[in-house]
C-alpha positions, -999 to +999 in steps of 0.1 A: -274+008+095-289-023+092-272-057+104-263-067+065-242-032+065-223-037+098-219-073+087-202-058+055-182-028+074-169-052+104-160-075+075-142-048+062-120-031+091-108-070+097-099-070+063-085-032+069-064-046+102-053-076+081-039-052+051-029-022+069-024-031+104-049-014+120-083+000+100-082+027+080-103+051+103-082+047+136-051+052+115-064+083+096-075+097+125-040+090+142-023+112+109-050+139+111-042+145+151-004+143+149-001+166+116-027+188+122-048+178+094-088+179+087-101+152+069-101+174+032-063+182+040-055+145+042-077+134+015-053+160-013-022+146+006-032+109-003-048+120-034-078+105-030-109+123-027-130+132+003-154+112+000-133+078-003-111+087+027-146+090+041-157+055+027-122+041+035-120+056+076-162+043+076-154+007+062-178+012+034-146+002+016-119-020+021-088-014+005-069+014-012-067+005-047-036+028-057-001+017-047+011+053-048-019+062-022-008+031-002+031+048-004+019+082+009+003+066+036+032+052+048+052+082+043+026+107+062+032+074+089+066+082+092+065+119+090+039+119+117+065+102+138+093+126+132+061+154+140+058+137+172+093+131+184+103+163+176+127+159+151+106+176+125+091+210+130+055+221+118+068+242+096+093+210+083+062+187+085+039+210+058+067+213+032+075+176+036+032+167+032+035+191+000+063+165-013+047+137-007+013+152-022+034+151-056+049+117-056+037+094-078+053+059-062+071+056-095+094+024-102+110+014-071+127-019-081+167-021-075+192-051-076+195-050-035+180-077-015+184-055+016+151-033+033+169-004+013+190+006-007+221+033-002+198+059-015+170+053+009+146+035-019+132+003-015+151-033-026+139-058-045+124-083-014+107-049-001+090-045-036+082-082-041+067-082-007+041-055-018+037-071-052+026-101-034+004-083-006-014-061-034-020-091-055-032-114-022-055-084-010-072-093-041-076-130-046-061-161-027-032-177-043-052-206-059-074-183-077-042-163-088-029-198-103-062-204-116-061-172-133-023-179-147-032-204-162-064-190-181-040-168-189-016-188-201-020-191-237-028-158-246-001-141-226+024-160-211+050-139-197+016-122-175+005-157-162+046-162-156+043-134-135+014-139-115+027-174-106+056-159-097+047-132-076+013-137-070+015-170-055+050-183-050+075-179-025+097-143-017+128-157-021+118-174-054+106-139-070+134-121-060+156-147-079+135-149-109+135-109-110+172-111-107+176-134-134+154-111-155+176-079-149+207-094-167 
């Protein structure tokens, strides 16, 4: 690898640790050890394919691009816990990574401003939070206003929302999708 490409990959895992916590490899590696996986198992979990869980745990790429990938992640996080706690057996664990295989993220959005709702799914501030994270992993907010407002007089209510989300304030977008709901 030449310097250019560990340049890029270091560049990469920070932005990894920034996004995710930690980069991608050590915390694929950390699901593969506490459920048992190999690397192909893990990939059709995520849905992804092997090899961009292999570009991802590499830093040849940065981010994961799907929201419902992102979502699975987070749930194999959990369930790895409950693996390793004991609270969930092995045989618990594979039925559970067979659910969250199928999920497909679908609408999460609820009029709640709490971490969750009665029914386990995530509030509105939860959702906004991501909203913003996904749309700042991409672009800073100035170039998200920027873009609004190239936007603007084509298609308002999408330059409304990227304002809105993309670059204002949590508590502001969780009032304006409030307002919206009614």
């Amino acid at each position: 690898m030449d310097a250019a490409q560990q340049e890029a990959t270091a560049r990469a895992r920070e932005l990894q640790r920034n996004w995710y916590g930690e980069p991608l490899g050590a915390l694929f590696r950390k699901l593969i050890d506490d459920l048992g996986l190999n690397q192909a198992r893990l990939a059709a979990v995520l849905g992804l394919s092997a090899p961009m869980l292999s570009q991802l745990m590499s830093g040849q790429r940065a981010k994961i691009g799907n929201p419902a990938v992102v979502q699975r992640v987070q749930l194999l996080q959990e369930l790895a816990a409950q693996a390793a706690d004991g609270s969930v057996s092995a045989a618990e664990a594979t039925e559970r990574m067979d659910e969250i295989k199928k999920s497909q993220g679908g609408s999460v959005l609820s009029n709640t401003t709490q971490t969750t709702s009665g029914s386990g799914a995530p509030t509105v501030k939860r959702v906004v939070r991501e909203i913003q994270s996904l749309l700042r992993s991409v672009a800073a907010a100035g170039d998200i206003i920027d873009a609004a407002d190239t936007l603007a007089p084509s298609h308002p209510e999408l330059a409304e929302f990227l304002r809105v989300y993309g670059a204002g304030r949590t508590s502001d977008a969780v009032t304006h999708y409030q307002s919206h709901q009614n």
